[in-house]
C-alpha positions as CSV (number, residue, x, y, z in Angstrom):
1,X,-29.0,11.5,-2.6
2,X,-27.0,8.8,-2.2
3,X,-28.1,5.1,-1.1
4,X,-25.9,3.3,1.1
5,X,-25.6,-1.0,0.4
6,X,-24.5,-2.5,3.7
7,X,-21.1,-3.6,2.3
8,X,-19.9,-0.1,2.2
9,X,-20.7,0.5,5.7
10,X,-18.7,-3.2,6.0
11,X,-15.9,-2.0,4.1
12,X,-15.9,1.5,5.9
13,X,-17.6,2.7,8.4
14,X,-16.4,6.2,8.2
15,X,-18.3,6.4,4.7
16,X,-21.0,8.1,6.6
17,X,-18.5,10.9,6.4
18,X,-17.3,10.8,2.8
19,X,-20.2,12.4,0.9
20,X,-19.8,16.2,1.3
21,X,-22.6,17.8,1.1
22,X,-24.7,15.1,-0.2
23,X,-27.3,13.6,1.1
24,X,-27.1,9.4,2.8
25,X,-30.2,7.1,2.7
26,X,-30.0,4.1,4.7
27,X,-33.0,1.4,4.1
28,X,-34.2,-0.3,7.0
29,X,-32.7,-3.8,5.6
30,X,-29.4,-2.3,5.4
31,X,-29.7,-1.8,9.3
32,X,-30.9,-5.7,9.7
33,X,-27.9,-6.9,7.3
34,X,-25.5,-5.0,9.6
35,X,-27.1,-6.8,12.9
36,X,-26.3,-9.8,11.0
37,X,-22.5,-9.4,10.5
38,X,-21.7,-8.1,14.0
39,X,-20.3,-11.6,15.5
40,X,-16.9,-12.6,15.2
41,X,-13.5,-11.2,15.0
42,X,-13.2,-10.8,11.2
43,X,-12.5,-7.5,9.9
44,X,-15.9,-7.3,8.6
45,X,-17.4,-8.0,11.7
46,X,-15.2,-5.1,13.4
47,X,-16.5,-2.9,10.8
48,X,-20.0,-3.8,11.3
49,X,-20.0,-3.4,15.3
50,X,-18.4,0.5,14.3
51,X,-21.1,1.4,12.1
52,X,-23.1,0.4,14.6
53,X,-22.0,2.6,17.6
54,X,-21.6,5.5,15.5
55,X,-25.1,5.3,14.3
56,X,-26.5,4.4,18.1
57,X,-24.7,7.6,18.4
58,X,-26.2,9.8,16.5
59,X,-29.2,8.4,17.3
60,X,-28.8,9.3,21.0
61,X,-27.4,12.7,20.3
62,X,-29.7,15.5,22.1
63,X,-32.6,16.5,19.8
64,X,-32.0,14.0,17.1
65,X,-35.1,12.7,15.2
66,X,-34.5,9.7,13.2
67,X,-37.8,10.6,11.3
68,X,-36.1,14.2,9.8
69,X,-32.8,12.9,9.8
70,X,-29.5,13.6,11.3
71,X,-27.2,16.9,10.1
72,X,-24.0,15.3,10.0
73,X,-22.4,18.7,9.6
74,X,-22.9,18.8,13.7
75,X,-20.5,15.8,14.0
76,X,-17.7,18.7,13.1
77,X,-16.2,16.1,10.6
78,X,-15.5,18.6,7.9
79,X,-16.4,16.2,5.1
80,X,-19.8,15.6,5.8
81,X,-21.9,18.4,5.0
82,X,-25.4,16.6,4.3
83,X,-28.1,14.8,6.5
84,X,-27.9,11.4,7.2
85,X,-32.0,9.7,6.4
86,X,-33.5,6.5,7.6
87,X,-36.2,4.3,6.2
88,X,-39.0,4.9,9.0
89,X,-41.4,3.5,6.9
90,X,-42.4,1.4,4.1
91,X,-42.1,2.6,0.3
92,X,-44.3,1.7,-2.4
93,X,-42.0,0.0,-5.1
94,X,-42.6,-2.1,-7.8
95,X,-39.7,-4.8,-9.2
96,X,-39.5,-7.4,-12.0
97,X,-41.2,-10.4,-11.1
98,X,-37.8,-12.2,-12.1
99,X,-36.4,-10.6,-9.2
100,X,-36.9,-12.5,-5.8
101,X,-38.8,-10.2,-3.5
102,X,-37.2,-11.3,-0.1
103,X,-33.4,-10.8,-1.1
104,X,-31.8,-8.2,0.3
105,X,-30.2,-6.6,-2.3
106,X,-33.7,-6.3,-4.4
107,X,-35.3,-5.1,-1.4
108,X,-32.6,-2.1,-1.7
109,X,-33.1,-2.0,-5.5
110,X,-36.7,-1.7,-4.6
111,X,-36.1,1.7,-2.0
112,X,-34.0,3.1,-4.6
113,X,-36.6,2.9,-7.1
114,X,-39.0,4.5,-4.7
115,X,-36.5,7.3,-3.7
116,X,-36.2,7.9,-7.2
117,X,-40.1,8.4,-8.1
118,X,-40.5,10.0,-4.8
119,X,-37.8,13.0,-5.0
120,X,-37.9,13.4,-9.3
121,X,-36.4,14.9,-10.4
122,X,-33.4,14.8,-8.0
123,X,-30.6,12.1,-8.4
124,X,-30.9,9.4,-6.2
125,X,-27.7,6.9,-6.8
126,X,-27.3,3.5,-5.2
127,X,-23.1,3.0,-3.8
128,X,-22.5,-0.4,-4.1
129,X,-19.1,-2.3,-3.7
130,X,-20.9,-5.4,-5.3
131,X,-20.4,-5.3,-9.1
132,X,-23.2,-7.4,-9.7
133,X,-25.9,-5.3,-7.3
134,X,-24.3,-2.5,-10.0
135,X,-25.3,-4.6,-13.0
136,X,-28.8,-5.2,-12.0
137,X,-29.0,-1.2,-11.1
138,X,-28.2,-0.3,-14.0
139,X,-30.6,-2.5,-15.9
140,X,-33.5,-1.5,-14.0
141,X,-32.4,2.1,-15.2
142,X,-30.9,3.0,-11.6
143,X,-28.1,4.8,-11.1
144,X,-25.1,3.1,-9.0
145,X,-21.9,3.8,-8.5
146,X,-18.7,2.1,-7.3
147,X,-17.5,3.6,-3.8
148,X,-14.2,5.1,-4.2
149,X,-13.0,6.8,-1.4
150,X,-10.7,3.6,-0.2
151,X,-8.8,4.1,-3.4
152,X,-5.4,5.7,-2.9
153,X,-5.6,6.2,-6.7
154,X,-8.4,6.0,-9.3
155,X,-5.0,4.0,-12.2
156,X,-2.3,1.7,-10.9
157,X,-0.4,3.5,-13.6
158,X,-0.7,7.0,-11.7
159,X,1.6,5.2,-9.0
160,X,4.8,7.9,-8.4
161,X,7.4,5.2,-9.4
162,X,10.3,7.2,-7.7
163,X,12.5,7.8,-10.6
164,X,12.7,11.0,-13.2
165,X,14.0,10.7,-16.0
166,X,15.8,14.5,-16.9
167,X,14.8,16.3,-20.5
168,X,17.8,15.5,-23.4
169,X,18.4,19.0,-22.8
170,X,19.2,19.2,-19.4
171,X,23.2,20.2,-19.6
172,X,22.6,22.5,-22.3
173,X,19.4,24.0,-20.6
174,X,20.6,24.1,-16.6
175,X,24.5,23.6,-17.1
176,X,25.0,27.5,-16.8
177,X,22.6,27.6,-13.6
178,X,24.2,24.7,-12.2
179,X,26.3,24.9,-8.9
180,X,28.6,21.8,-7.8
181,X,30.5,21.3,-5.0
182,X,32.6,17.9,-3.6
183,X,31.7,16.6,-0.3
184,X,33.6,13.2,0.9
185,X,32.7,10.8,-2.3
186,X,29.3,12.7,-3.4
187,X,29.1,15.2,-5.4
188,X,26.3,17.9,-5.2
189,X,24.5,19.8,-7.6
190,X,22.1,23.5,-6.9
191,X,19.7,23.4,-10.1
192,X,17.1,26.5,-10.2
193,X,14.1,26.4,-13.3
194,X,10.7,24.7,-14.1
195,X,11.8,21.1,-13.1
196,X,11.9,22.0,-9.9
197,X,8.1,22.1,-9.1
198,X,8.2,18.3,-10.5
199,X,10.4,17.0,-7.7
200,X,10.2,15.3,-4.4
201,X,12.7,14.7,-1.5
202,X,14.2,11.5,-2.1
203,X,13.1,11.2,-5.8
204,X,16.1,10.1,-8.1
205,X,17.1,11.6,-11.1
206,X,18.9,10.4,-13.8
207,X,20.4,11.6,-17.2
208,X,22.2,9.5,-19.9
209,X,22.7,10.5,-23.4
210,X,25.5,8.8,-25.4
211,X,27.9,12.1,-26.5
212,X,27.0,13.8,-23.1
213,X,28.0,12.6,-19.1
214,X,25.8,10.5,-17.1
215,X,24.1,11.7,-14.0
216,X,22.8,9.5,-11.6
217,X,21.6,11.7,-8.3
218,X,18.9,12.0,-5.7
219,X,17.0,15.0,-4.4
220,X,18.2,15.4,-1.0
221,X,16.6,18.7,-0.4
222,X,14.0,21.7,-2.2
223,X,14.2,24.6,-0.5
224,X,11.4,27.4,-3.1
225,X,12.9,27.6,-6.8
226,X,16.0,25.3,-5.9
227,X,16.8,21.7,-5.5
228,X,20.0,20.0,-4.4
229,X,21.0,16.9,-5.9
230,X,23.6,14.4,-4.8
231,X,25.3,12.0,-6.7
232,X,25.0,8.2,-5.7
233,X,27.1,5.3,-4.7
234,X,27.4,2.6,-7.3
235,X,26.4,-0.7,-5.7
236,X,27.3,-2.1,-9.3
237,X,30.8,-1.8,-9.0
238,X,32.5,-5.2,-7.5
239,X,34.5,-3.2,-5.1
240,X,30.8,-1.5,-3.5
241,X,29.0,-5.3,-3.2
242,X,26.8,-5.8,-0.1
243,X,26.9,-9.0,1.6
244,X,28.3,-10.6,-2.4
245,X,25.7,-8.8,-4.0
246,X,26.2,-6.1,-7.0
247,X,22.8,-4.4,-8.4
248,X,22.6,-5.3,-12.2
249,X,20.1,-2.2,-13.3
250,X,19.4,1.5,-12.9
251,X,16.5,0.9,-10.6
252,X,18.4,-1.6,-7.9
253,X,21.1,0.6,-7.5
254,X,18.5,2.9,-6.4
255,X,16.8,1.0,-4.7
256,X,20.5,-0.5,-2.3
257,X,21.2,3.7,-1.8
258,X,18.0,3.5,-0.2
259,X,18.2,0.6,1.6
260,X,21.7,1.3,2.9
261,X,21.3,5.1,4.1
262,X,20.6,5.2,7.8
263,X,18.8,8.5,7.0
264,X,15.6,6.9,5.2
265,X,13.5,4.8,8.4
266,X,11.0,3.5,5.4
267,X,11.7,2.1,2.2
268,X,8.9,0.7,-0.3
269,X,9.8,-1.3,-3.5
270,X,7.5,-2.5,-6.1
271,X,8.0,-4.6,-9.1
272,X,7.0,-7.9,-10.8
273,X,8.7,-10.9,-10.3
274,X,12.5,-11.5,-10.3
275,X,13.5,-7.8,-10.1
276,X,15.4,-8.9,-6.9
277,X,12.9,-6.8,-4.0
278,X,13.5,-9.8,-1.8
279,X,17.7,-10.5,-2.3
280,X,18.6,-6.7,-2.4
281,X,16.3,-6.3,1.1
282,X,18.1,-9.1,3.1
283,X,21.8,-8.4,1.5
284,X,21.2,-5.5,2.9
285,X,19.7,-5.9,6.2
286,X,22.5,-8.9,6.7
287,X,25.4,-6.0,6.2
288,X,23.8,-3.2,8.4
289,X,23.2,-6.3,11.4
290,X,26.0,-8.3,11.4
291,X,29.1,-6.0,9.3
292,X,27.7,-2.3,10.5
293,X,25.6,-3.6,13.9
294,X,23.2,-0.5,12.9
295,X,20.2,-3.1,13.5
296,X,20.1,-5.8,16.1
297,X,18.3,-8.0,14.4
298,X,16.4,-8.8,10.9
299,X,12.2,-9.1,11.5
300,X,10.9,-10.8,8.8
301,X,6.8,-10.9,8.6
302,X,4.0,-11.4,5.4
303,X,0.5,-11.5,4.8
304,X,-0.5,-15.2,4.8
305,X,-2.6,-15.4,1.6
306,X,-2.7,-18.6,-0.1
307,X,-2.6,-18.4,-4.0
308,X,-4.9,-21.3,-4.2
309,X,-7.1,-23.4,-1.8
310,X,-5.8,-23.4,1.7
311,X,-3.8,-26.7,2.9
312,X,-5.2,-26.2,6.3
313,X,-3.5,-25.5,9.9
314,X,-0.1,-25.7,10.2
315,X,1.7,-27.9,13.1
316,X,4.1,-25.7,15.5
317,X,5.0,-22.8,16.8
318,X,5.3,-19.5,15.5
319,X,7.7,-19.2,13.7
320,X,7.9,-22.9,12.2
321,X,3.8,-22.1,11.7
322,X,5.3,-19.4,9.2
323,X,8.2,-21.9,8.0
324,X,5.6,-22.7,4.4
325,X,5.0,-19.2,3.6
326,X,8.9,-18.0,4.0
327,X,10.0,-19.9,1.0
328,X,11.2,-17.0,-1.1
329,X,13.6,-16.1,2.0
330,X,14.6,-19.7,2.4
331,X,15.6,-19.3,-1.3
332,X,17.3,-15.9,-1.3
333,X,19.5,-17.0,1.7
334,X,21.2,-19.9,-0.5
335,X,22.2,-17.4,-2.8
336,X,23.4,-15.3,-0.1
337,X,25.4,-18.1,1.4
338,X,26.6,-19.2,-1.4
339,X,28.3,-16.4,-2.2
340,X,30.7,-16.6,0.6
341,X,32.8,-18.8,-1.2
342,X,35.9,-17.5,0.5
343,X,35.3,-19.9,3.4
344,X,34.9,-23.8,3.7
345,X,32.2,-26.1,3.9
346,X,32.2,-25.8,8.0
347,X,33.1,-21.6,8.0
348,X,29.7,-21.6,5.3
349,X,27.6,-23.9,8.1
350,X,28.9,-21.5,10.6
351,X,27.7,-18.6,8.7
352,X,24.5,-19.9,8.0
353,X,23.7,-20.6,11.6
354,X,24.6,-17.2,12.4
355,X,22.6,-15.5,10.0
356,X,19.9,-17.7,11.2
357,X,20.2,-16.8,14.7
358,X,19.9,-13.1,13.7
359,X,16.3,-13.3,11.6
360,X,13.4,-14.1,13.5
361,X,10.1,-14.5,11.5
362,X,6.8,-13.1,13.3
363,X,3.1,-13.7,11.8
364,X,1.6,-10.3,11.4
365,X,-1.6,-11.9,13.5
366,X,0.5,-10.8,17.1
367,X,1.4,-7.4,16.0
368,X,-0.8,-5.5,18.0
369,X,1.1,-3.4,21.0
370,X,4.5,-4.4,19.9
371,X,7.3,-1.8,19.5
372,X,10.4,-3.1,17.6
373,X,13.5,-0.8,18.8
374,X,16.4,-1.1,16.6
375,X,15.4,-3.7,14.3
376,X,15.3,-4.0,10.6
377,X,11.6,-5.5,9.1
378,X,11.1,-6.5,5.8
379,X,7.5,-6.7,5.5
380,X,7.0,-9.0,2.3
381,X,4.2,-9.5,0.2
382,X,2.5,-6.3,1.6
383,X,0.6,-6.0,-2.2
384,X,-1.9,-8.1,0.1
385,X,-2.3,-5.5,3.0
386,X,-5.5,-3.4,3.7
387,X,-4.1,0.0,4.1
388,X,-5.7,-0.3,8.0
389,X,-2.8,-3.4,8.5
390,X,-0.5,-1.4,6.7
391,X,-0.9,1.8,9.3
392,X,-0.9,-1.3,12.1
393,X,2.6,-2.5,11.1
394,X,4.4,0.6,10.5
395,X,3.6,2.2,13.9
396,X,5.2,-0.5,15.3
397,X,8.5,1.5,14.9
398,X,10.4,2.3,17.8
399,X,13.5,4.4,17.6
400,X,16.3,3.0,15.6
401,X,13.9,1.2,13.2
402,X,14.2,0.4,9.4
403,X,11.0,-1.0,8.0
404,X,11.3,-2.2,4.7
405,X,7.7,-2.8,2.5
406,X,7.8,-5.0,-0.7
407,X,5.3,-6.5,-3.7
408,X,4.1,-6.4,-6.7
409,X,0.9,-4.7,-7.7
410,X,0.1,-7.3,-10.1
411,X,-0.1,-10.2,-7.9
412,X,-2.9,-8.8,-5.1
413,X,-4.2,-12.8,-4.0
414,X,-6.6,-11.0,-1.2
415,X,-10.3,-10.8,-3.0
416,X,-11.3,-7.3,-1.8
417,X,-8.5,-5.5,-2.7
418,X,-7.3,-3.8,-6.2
419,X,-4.3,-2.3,-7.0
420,X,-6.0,1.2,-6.1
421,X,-7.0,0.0,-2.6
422,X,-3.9,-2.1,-1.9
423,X,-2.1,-0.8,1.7
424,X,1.2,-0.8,0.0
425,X,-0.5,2.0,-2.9
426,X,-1.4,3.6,0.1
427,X,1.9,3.7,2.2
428,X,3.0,4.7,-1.6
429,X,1.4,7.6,-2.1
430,X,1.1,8.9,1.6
431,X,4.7,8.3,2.4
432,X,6.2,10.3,-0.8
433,X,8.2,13.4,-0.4
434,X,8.6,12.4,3.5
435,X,12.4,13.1,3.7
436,X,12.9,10.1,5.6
437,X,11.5,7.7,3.2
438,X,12.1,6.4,-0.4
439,X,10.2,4.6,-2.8
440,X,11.3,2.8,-6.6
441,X,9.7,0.7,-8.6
442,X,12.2,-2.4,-10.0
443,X,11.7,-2.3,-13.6
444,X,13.8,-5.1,-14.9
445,X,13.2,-8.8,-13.7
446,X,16.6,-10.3,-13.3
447,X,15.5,-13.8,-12.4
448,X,16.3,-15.8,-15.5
449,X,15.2,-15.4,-18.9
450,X,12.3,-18.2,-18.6
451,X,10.4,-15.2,-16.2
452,X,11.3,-12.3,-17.6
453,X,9.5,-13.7,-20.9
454,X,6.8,-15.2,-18.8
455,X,5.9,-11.9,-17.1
456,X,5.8,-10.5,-20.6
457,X,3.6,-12.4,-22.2
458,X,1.4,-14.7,-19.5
């Protein structure tokens, strides 16, 4: 039996419907606690009013008796297997005396106790998303758990990064299986065997041994035992720079096939700082709008989550409202610019104001209902996303639409979220294998050599 603590049913109010074929306990305070967060327009308080309805409507269901409990099997979600019980009355309990009586959370401490002595020798376990309520559980000999069904994954390190590296005896194992053929400046390879099973549409592969030829290739289709592979275009080479920009490492070149190939709608890259997420994203974008016209226009939107304490509102409109948090694309456009060094000092200003003219910055607050047709949006910052505002700002797509998803894992600034829960670990993990989207993670910061050895050892 498992005891609900409000701020799961605040963090998500489908958890009535993640416990199999377990049983759900709700104390009566739990109930009062949710009447208390139901105002506002917070997503807390959205959450609150949901748990609410659904629970008014199992309540109102025909024969329902809150006394015996709800089968939540009847609800036909296929998860929930158990009966959902309510505190219809009051349980004999005894707490520390150290322990304030009228709190909340100790009067919850105080029903699980009860439960406990009153269904031994069952296991009755508290769910708590607040540590400390877990803490104090656990000292009074109570079982509690953490609840874990928001997590995309249980280890950040579990993340599929996008990249394989092949065995050292790839050639000598697969060169005899190995079909090629030449298509326009790609070349493709049929490989048959175990490795197979390991790959994903859109993973990239890559092989370099010193006495043996480098392959650099992405899966580009897996049709039972077989995979095709097809060689890449190298964005490092002067003669392939996009917008003035050549990728530096394994990983960016990557990460600019993906970004350039009209086939992939949605693109996530992760990495810490400096690995050049944010330059490759508009370089890009900049070529495909103005050089290609692919894209009408660049859409440019972020989470705003201040590091530290907030300065306060921001004078404006909209977009000059977002002006503070678009720094980093402020930045990356110098460099941009600066790389056009062909013109003048008037053709540069010319250039600028174009560009400028052709990115329009939104605030992810008036998403809602909006359908972007032909556009190119860099979402930045998304490490701060609840997967719910992730799922809001990709179905914005219309046709024609690149949406581009960046962060780094490392730096989450919204308090409820981990690197498990983050919307971007989410889009991760859902999104891979989709053969119209592609995912790396930037492994080398190429900032300066002041970050790279700051992200190493700070």
């Amino acid at each position: 039996m498992f005891v609900l603590d409000t701020n799961v049913l605040l963090h998500d109010p489908m958890s009535l419907f993640r416990f199999e074929e377990h049983d759900i306990f709700l104390p009566m305070i739990v109930l009062e606690e949710l009447d208390g967060h139901k105002k506002g327009m917070t997503e807390v308080a959205r959450n609150g009013r949901q748990t609410s309805r659904m629970l008014d409507a199992l309540a109102a269901a025909p024969g329902a008796d809150m006394t015996l409990g709800f089968d939540l099997s009847s609800t036909g979600n296929k998860d929930a297997q158990g009966r959902l019980l309510f505190q219809t009355q009051a349980l004999d309990y005894k707490l520390p005396l150290s322990l304030p009586q009228g709190k909340a959370d100790n009067q919850i401490l105080g029903v699980v106790e009860a439960l406990r002595q009153i269904h031994a020798p069952r296991e009755v376990v508290l769910v708590s998303k607040d540590i400390n309520m877990r803490v104090k559980a656990r000292a009074l000999g109570l079982a509690a758990e953490d609840y874990q069904n928001d997590k995309a994954l249980d280890d950040g390190d579990l993340l599929y990064s996008g990249a394989l590296a092949l065995p050292a005896n790839f050639w000598s194992t697969h060169g005899k299986h190995i079909e090629s053929w030449q298509q326009g400046p790609h070349t493709f390879y049929k490989i048959e065997g175990p490795l197979v099973p390991q790959l994903l549409i859109n993973q990239f592969v890559y092989f370099e041994a010193p006495s043996e030829p480098s392959l650099y290739a992405r899966v580009t289709e897996i049709r039972g035992k077989t995979a095709i592979l097809k060689t890449l275009k190298d964005f490092s080479h002067l003669k392939n720079a996009v917008w003035g920009i050549n990728t530096r490492n394994r990983e960016q070149n990557f990460a600019m096939n993906l970004l350039t190939d009209p086939e992939v709608d949605f693109v996530t890259l992760t990495g810490t700082a400096g690995t050049g997420k944010t330059l490759m994203a508009l370089a890009a974008g900049l070529t495909q709008v103005l050089d290609d016209r692919r894209y009408t226009e660049i859409i440019v939107t972020r989470a705003t989550v201040s590091v530290g304490e907030d300065i306060g509102f921001l004078p404006g409109t909209e977009e000059e409202k977002m002006g503070p948090w678009m720094g980093a694309l402020d930045d990356n456009l110098e460099v941009l610019a600066k790389n056009d060094t062909g013109a003048g000092e008037w053709g540069r200003a010319a250039t600028n104001d174009l560009i400028r003219s052709r990115i329009k910055i939104k605030s992810m607050n008036f998403m809602r209902g909006r359908t972007f047709l032909n556009k190119y949006v860099i979402i930045d910052e998304a490490q701060n996303l609840t997967p719910k505002q992730m799922k809001t700002l990709i179905t914005r797509a219309g046709p024609g639409t690149k949406i581009i998803c960046m962060g780094n894992l490392a730096q989450i600034d919204t308090p409820y979220l981990t690197e498990g829960s983050s919307g971007l670990t989410y889009a991760v993990d859902r999104f891979k294998g989709w053969p119209h989207s592609g995912h790396i993670t930037l492994a080398r910061g190429e900032r300066s050599r002041l970050a790279d050895f700051a992200s190493e050892v700070l």
